[in-house]
mmCIF file of the protein (N, C-alpha, C, O) and its ligand, coordinates in Angstrom:
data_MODEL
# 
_entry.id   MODEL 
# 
loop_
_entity.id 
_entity.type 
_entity.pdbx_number_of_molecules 
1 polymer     1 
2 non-polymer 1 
# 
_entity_poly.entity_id                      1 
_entity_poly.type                           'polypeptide(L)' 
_entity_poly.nstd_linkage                   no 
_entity_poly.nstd_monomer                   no 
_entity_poly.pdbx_seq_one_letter_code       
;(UNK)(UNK)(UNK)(UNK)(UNK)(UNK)(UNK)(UNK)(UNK)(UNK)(UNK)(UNK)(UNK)(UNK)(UNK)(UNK)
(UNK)(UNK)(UNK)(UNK)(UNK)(UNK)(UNK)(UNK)(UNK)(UNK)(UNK)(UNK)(UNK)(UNK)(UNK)(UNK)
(UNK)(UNK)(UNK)(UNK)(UNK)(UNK)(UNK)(UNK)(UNK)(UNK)(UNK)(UNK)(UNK)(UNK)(UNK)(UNK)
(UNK)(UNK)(UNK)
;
_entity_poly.pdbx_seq_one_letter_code_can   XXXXXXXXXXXXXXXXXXXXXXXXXXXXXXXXXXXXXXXXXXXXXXXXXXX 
_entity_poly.pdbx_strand_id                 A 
# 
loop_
_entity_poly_seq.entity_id 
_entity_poly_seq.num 
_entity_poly_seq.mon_id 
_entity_poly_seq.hetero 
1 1  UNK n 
1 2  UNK n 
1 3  UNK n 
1 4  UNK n 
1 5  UNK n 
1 6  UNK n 
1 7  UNK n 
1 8  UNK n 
1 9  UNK n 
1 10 UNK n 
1 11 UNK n 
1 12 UNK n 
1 13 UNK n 
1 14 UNK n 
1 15 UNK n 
1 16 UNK n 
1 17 UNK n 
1 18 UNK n 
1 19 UNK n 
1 20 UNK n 
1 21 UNK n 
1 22 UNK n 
1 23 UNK n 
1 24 UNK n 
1 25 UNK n 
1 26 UNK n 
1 27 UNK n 
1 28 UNK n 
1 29 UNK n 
1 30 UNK n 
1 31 UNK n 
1 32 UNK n 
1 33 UNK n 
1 34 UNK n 
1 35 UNK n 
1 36 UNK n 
1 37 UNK n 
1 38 UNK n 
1 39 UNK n 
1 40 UNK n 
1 41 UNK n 
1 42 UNK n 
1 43 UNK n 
1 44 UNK n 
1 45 UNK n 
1 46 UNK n 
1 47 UNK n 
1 48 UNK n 
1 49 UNK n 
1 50 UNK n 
1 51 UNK n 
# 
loop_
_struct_asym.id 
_struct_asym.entity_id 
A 1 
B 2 
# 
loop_
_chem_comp.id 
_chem_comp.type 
_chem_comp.mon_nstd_flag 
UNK 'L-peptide linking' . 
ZN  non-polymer         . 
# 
_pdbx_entity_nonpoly.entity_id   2 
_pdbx_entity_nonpoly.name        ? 
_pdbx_entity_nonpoly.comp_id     ZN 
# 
_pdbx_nonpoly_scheme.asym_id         B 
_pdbx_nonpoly_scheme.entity_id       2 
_pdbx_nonpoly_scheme.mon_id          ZN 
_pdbx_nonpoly_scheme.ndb_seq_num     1 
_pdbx_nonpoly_scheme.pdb_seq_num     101 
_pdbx_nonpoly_scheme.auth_seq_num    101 
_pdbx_nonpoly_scheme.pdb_mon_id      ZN 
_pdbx_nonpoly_scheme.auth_mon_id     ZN 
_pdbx_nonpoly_scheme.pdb_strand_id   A 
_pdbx_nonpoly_scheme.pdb_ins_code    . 
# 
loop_
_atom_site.group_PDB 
_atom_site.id 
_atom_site.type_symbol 
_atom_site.label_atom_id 
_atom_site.label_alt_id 
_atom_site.label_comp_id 
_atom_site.label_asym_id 
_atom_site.label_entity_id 
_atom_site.label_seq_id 
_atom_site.pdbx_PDB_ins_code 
_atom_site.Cartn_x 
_atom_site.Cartn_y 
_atom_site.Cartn_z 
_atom_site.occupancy 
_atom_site.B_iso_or_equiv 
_atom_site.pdbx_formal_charge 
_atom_site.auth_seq_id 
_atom_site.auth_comp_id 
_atom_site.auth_asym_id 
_atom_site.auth_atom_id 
_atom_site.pdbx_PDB_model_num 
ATOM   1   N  N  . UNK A 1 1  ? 25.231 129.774 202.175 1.00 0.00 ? 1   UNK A N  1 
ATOM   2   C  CA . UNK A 1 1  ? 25.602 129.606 203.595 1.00 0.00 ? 1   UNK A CA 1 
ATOM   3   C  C  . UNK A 1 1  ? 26.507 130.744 204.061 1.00 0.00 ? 1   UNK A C  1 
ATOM   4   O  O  . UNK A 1 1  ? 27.508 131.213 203.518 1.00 0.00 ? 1   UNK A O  1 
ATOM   5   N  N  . UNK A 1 2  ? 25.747 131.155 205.500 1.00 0.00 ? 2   UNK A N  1 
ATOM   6   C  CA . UNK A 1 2  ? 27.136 132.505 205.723 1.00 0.00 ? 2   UNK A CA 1 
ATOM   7   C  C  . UNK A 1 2  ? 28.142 132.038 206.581 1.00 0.00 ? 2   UNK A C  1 
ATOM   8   O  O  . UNK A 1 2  ? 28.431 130.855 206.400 1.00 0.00 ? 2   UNK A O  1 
ATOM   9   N  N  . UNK A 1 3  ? 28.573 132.447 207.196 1.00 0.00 ? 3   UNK A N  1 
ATOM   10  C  CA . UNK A 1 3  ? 29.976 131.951 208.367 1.00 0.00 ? 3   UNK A CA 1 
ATOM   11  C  C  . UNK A 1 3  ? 29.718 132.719 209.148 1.00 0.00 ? 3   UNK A C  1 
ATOM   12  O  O  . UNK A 1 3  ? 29.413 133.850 208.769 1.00 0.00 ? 3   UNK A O  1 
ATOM   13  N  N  . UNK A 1 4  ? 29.732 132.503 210.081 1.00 0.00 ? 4   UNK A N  1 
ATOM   14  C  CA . UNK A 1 4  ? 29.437 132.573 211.496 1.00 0.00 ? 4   UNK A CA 1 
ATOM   15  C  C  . UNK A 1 4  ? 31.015 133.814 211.730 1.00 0.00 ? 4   UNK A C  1 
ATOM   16  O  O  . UNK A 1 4  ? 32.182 133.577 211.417 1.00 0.00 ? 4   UNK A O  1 
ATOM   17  N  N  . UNK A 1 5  ? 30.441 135.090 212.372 1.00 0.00 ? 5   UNK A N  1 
ATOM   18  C  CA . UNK A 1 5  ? 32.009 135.765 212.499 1.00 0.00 ? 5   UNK A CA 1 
ATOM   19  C  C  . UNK A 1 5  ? 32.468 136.001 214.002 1.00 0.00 ? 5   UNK A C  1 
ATOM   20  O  O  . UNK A 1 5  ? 32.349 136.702 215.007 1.00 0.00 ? 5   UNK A O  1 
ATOM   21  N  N  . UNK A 1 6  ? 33.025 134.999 213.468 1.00 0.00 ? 6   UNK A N  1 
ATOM   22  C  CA . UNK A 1 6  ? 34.307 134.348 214.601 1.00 0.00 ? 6   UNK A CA 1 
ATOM   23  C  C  . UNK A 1 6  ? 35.562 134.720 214.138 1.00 0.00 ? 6   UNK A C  1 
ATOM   24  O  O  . UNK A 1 6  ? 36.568 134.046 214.361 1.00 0.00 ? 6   UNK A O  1 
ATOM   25  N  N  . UNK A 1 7  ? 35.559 135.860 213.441 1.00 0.00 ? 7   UNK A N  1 
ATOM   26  C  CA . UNK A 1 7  ? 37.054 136.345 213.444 1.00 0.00 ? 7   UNK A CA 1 
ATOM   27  C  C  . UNK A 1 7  ? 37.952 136.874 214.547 1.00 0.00 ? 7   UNK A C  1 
ATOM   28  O  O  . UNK A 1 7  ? 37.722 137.716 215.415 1.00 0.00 ? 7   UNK A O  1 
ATOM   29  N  N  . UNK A 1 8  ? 38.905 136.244 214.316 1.00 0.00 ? 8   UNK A N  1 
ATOM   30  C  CA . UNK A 1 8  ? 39.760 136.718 215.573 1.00 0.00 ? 8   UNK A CA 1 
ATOM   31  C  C  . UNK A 1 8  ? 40.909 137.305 214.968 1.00 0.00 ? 8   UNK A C  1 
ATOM   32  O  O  . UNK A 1 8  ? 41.548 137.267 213.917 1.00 0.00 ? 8   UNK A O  1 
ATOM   33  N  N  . UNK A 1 9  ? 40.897 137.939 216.228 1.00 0.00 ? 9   UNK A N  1 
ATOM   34  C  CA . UNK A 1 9  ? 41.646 139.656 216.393 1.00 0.00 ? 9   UNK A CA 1 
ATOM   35  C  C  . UNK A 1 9  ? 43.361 139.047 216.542 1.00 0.00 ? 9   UNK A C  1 
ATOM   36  O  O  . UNK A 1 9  ? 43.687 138.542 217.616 1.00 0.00 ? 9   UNK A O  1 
ATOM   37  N  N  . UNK A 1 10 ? 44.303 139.136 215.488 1.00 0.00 ? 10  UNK A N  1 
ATOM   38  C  CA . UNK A 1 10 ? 45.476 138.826 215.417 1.00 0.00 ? 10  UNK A CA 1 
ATOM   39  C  C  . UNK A 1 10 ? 46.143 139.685 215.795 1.00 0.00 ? 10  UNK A C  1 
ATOM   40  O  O  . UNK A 1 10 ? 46.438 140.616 215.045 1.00 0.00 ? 10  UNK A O  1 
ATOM   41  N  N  . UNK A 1 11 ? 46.707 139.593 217.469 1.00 0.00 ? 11  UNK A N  1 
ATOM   42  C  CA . UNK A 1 11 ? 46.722 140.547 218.097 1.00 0.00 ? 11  UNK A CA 1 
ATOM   43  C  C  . UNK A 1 11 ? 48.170 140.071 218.367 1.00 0.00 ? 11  UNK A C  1 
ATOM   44  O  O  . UNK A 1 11 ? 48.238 138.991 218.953 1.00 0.00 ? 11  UNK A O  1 
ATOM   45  N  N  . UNK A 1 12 ? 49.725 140.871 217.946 1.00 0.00 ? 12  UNK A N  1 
ATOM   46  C  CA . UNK A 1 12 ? 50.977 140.063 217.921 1.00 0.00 ? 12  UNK A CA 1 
ATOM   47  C  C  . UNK A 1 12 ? 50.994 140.316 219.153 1.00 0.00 ? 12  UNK A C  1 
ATOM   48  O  O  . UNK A 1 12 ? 50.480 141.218 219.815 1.00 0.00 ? 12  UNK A O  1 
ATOM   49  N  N  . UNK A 1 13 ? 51.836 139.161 219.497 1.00 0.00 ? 13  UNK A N  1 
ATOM   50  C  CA . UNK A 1 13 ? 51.717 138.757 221.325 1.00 0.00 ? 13  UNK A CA 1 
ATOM   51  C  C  . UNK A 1 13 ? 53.575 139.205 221.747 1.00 0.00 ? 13  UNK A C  1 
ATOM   52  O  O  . UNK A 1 13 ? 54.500 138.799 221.043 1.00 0.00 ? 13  UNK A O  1 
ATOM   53  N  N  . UNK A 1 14 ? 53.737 139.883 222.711 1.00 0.00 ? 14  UNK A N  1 
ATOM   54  C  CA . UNK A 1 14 ? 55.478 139.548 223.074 1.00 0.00 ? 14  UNK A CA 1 
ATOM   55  C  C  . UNK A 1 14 ? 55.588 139.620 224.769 1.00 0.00 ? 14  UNK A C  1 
ATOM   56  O  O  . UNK A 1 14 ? 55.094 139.980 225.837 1.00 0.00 ? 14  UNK A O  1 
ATOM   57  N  N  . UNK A 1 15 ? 56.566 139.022 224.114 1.00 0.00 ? 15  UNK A N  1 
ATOM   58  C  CA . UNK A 1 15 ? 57.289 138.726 225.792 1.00 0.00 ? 15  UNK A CA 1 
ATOM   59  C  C  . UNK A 1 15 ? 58.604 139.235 225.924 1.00 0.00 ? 15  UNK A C  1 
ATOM   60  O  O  . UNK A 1 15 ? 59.221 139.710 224.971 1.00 0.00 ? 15  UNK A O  1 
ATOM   61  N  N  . UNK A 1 16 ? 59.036 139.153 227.034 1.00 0.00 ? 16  UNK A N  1 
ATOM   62  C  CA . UNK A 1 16 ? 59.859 139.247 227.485 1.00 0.00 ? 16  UNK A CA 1 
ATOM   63  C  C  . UNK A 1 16 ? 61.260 138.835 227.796 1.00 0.00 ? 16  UNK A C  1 
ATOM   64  O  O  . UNK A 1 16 ? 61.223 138.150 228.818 1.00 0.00 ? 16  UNK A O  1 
ATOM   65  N  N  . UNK A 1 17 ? 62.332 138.946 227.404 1.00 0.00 ? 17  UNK A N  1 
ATOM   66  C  CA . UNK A 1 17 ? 63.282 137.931 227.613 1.00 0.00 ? 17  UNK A CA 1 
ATOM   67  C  C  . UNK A 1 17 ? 63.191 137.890 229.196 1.00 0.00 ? 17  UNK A C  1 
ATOM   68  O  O  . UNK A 1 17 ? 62.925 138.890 229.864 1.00 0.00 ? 17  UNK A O  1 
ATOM   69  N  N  . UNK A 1 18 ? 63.413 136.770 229.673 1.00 0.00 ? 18  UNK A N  1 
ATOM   70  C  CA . UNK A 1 18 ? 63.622 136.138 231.476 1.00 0.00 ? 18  UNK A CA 1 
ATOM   71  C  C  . UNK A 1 18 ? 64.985 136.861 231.339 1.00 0.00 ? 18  UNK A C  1 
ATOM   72  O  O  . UNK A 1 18 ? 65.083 137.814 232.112 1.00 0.00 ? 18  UNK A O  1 
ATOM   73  N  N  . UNK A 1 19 ? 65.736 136.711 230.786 1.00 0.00 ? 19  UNK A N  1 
ATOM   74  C  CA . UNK A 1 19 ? 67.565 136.828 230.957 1.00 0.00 ? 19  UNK A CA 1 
ATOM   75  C  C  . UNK A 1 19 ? 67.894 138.561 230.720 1.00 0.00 ? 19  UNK A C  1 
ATOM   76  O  O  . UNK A 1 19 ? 68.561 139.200 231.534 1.00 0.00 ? 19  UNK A O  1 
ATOM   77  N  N  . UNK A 1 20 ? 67.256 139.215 229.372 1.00 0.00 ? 20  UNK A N  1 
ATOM   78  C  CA . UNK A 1 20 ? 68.233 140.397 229.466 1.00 0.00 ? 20  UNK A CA 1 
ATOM   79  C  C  . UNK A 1 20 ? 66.850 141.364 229.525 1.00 0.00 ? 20  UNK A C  1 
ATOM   80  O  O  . UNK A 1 20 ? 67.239 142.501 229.793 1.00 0.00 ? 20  UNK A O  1 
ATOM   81  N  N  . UNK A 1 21 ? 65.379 141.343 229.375 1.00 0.00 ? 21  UNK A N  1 
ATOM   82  C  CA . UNK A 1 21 ? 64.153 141.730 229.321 1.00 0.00 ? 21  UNK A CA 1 
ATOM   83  C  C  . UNK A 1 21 ? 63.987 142.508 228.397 1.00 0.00 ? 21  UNK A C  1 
ATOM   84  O  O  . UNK A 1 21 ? 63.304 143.518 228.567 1.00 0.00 ? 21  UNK A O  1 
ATOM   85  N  N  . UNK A 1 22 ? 64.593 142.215 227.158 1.00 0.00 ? 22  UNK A N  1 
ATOM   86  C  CA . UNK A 1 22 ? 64.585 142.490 226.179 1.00 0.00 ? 22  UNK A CA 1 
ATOM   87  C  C  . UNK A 1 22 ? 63.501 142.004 225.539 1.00 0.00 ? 22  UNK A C  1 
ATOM   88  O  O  . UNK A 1 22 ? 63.569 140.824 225.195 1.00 0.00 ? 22  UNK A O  1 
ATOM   89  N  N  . UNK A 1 23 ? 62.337 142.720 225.244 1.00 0.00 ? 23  UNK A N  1 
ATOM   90  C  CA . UNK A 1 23 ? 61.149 142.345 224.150 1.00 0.00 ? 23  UNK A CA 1 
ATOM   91  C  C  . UNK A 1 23 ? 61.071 142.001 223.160 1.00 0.00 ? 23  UNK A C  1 
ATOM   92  O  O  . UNK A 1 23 ? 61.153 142.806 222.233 1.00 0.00 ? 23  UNK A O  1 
ATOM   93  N  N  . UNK A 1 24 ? 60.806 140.138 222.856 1.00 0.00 ? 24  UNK A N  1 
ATOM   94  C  CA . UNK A 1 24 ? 61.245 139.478 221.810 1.00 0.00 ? 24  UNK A CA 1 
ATOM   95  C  C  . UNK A 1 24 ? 59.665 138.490 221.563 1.00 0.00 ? 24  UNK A C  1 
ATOM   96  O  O  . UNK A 1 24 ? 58.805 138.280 222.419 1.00 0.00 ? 24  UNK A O  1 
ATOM   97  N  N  . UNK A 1 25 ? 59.674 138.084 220.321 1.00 0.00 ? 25  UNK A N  1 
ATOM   98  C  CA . UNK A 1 25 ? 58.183 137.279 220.318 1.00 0.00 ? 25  UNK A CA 1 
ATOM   99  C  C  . UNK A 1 25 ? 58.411 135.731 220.776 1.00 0.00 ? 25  UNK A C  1 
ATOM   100 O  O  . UNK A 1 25 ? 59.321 134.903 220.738 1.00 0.00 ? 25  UNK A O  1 
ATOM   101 N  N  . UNK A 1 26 ? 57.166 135.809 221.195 1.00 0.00 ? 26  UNK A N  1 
ATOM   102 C  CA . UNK A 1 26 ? 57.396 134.254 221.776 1.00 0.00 ? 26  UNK A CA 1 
ATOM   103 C  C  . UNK A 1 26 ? 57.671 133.021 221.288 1.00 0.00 ? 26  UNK A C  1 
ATOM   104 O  O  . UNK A 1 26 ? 57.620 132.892 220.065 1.00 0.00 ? 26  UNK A O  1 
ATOM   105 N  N  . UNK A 1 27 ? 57.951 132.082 221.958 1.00 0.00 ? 27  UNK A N  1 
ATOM   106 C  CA . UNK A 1 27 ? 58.683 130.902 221.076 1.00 0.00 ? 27  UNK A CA 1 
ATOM   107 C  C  . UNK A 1 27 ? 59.627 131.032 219.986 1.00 0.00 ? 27  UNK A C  1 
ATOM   108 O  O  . UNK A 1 27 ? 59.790 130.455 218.910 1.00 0.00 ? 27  UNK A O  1 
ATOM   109 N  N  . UNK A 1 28 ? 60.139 131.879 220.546 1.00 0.00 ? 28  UNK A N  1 
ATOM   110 C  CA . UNK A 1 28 ? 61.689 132.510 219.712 1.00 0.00 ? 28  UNK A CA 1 
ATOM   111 C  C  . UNK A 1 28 ? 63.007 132.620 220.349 1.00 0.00 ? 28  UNK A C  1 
ATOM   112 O  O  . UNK A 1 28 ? 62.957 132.635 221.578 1.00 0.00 ? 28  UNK A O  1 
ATOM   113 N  N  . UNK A 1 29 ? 63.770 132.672 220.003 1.00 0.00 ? 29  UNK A N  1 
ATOM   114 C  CA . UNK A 1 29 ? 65.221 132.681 220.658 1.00 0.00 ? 29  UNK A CA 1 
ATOM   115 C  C  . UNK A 1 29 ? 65.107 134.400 220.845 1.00 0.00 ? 29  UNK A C  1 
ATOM   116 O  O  . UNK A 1 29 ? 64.586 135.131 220.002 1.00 0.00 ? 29  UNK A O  1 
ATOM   117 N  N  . UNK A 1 30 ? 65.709 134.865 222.132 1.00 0.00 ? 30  UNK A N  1 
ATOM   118 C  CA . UNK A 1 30 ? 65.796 136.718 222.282 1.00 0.00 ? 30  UNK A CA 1 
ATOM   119 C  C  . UNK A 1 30 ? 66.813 137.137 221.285 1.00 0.00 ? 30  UNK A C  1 
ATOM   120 O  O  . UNK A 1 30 ? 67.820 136.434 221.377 1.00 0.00 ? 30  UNK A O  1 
ATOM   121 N  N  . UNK A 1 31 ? 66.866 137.790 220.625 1.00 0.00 ? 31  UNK A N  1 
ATOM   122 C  CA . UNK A 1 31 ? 67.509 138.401 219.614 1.00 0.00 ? 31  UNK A CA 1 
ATOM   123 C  C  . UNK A 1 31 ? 68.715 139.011 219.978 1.00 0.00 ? 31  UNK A C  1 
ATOM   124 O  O  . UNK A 1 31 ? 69.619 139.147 219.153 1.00 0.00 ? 31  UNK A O  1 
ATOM   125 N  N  . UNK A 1 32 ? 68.846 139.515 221.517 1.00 0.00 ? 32  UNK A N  1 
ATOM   126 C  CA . UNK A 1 32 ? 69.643 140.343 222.073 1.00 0.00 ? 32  UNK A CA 1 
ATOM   127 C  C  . UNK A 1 32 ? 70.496 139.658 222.643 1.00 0.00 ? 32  UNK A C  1 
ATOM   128 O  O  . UNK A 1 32 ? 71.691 139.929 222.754 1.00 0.00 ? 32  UNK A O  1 
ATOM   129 N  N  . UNK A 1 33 ? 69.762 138.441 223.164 1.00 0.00 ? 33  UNK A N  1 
ATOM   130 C  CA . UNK A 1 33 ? 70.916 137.492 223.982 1.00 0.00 ? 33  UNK A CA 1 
ATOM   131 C  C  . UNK A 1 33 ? 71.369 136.151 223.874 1.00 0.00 ? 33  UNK A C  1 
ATOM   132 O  O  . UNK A 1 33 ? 72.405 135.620 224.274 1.00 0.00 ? 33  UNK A O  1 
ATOM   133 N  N  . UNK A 1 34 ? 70.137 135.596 223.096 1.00 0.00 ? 34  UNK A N  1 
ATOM   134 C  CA . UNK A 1 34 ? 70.131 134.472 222.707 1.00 0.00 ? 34  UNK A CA 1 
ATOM   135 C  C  . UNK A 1 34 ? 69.445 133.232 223.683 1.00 0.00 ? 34  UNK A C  1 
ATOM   136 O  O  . UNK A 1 34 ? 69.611 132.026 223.503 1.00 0.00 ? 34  UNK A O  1 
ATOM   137 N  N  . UNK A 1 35 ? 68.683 133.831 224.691 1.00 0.00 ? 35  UNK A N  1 
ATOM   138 C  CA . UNK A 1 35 ? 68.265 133.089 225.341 1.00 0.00 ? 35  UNK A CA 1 
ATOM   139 C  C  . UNK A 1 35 ? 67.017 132.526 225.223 1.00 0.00 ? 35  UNK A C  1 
ATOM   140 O  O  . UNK A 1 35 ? 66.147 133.397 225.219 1.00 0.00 ? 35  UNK A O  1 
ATOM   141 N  N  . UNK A 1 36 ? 66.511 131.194 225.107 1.00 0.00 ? 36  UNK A N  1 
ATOM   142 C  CA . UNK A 1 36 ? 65.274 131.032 225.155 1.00 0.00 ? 36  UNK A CA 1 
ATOM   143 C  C  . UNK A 1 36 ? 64.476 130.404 226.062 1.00 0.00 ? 36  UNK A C  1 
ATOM   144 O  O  . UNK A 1 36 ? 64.787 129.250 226.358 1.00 0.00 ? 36  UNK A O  1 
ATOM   145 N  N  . UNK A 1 37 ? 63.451 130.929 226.606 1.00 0.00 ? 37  UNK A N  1 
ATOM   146 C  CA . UNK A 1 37 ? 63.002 130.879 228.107 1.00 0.00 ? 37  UNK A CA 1 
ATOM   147 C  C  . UNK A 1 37 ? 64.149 130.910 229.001 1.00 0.00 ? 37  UNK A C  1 
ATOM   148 O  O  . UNK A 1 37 ? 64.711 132.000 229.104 1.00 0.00 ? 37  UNK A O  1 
ATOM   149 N  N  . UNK A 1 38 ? 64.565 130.022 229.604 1.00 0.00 ? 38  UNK A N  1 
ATOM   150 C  CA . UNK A 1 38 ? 65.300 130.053 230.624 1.00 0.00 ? 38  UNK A CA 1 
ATOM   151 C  C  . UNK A 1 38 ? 66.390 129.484 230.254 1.00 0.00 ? 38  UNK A C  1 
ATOM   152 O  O  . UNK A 1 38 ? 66.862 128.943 231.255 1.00 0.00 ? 38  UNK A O  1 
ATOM   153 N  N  . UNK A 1 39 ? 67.164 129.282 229.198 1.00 0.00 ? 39  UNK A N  1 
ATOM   154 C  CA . UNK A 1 39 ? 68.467 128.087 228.652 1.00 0.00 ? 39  UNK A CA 1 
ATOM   155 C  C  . UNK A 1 39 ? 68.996 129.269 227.300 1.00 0.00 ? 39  UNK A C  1 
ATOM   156 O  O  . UNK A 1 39 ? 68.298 129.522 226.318 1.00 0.00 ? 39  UNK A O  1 
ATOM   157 N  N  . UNK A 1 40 ? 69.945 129.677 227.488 1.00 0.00 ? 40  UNK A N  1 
ATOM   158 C  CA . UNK A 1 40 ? 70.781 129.814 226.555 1.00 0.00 ? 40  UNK A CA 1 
ATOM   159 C  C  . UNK A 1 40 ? 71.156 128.827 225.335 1.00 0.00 ? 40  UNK A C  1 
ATOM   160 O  O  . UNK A 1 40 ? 71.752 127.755 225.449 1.00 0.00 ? 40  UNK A O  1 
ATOM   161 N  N  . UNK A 1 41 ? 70.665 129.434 224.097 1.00 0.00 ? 41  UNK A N  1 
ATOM   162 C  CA . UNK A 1 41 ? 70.347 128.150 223.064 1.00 0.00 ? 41  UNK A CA 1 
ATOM   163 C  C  . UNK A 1 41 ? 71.481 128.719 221.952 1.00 0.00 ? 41  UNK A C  1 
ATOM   164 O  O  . UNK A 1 41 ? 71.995 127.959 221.132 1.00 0.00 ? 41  UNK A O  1 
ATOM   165 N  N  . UNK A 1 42 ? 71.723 129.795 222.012 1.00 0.00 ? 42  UNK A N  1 
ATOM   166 C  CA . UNK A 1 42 ? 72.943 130.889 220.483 1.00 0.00 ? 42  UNK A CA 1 
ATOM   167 C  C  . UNK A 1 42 ? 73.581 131.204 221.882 1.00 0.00 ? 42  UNK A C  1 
ATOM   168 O  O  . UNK A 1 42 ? 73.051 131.500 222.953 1.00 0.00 ? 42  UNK A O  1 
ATOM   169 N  N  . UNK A 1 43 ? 74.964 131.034 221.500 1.00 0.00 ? 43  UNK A N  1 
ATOM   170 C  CA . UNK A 1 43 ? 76.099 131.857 222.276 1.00 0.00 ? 43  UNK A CA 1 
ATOM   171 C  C  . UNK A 1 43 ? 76.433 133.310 221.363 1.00 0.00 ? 43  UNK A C  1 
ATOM   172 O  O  . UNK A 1 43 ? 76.429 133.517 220.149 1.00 0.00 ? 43  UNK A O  1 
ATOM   173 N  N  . UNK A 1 44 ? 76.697 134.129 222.454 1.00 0.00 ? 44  UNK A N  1 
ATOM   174 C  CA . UNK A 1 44 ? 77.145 135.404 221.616 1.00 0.00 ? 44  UNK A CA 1 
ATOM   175 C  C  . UNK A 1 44 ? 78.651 135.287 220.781 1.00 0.00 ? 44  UNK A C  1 
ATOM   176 O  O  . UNK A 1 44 ? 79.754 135.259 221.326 1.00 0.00 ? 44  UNK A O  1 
ATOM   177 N  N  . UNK A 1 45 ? 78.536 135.262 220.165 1.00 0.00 ? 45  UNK A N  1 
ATOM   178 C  CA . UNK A 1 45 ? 79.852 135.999 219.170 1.00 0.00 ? 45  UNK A CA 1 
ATOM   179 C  C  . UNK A 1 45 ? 80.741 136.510 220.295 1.00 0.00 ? 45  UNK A C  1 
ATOM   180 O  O  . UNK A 1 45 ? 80.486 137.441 221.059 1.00 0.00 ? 45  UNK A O  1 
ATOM   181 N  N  . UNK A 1 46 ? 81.997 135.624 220.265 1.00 0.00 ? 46  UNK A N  1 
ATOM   182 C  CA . UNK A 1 46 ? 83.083 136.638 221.055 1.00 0.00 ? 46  UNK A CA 1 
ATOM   183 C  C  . UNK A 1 46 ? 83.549 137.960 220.259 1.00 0.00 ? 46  UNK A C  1 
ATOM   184 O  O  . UNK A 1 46 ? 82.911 138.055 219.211 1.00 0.00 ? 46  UNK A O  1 
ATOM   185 N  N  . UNK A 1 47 ? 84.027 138.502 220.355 1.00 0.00 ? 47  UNK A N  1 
ATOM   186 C  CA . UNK A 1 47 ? 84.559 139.040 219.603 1.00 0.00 ? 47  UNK A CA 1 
ATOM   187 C  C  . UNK A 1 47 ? 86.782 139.011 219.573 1.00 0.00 ? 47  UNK A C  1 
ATOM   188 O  O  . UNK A 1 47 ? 87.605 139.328 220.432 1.00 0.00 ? 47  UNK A O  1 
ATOM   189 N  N  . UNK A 1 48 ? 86.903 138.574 218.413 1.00 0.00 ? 48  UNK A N  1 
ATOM   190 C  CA . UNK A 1 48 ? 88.259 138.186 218.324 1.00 0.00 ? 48  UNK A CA 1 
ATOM   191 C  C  . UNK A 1 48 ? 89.150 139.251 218.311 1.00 0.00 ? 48  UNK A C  1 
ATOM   192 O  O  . UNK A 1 48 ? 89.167 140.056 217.380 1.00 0.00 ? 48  UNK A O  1 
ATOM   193 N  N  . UNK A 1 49 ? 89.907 139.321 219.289 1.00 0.00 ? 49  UNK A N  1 
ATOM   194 C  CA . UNK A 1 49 ? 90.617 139.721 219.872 1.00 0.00 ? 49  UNK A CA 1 
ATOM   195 C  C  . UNK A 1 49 ? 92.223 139.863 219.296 1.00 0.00 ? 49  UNK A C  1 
ATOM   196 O  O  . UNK A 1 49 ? 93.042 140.780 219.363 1.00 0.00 ? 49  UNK A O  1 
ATOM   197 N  N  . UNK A 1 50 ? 92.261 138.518 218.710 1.00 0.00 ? 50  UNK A N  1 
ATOM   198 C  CA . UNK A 1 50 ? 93.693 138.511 218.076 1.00 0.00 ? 50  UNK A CA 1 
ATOM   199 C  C  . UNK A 1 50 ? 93.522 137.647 216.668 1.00 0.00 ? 50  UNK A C  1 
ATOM   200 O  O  . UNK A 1 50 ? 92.924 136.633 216.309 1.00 0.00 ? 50  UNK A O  1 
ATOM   201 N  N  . UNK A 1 51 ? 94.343 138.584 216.119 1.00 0.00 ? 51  UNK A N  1 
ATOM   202 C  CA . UNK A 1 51 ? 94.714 138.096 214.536 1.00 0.00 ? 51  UNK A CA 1 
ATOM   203 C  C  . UNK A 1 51 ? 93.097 138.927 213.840 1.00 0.00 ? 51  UNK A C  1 
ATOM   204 O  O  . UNK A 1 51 ? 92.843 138.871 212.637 1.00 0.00 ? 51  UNK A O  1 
HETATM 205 ZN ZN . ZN  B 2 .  ? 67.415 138.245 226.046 1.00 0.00 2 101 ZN  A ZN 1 
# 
């Protein structure tokens, strides 16, 4: 029996962050900002200031 070729073309998909448009893959948190779709899900790291 052969298989029918229906291979599909794994073609990596990206988007866009909405918030900083930073090019991040989809259904992912943005790497840059932490936003996902439209809701801030990771806060950035303050950076500490004292002590
Ligand atoms: Zn972003």
């Amino acid at each position: 029996m052969r298989r029918a070729n229906h291979d599909r073309i794994n073609v990596p998909t990206l988007t866009r962050c909405s918030n900083c448009g930073e090019v991040s893959q989809p259904h992912r948190v943005c790497g840059a900002c932490g936003f996902y779709g439209e809701t801030q899900v990771i806060e950035k790291p303050e950076p500490t200031a004292s002590e």
